[in-house]
N, C-alpha and C positions, 0 to 999 in steps of 0.2 A: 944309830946306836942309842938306845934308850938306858937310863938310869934312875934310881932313884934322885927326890929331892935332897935327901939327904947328903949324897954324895955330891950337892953342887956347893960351889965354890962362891965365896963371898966375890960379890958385887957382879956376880952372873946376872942373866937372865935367863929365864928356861922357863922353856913351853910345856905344859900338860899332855901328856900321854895318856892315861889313863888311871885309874884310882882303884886300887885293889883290897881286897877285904869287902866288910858287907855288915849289913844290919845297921845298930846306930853309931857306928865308929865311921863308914864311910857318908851316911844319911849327915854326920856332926860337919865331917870335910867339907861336903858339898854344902853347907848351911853356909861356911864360912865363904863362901864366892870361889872354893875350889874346885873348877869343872874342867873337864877337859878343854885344849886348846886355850884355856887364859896363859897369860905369860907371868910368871912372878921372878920379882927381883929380890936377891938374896942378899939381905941387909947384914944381917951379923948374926954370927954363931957364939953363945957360950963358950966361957972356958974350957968346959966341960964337956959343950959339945948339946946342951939341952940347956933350954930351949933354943930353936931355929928361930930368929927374925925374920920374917919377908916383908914387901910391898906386893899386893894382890889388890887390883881392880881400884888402883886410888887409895889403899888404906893398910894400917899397920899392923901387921897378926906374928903375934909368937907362936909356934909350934913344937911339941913334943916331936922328939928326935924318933919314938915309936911312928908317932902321926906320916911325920915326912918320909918318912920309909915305904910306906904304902901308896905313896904320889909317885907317880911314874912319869920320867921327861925325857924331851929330847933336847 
């Protein structure tokens, strides 16, 4: 069952699926070390919900709650 990033749960771990959208919004993800099959750990969510905390590839990245929606995991 796949999901987005979004929907995952602090202090998961989730694997890359796939990354949807296109042009420089997904070309900006993949810059960030977001590629299919990395695994990222879900640090801490806003109060709000925005921005997503992760660990990806060794290092610490906030994401827009639009961003991680367009990351696809299992």
């Amino acid at each position: 069952m796949s999901s987005s990033l979004k929907e995952a749960k602090i202090g998961q771990t989730v694997k890359v699926r796939k990354i949807n959208g296109e042009g420089a919004v997904k070309r900006r993800i993949m810059d960030m070390g977001i590629t299919k099959g990395v695994e990222i750990f879900v640090r801490k969510v806003a109060p709000l919900g925005d921005p997503v905390e992760i660990t990806v590839r060794g290092y610490e990245l906030s994401l827009r709650k639009s961003d991680a929606e367009m990351i696809e995991t299992e």
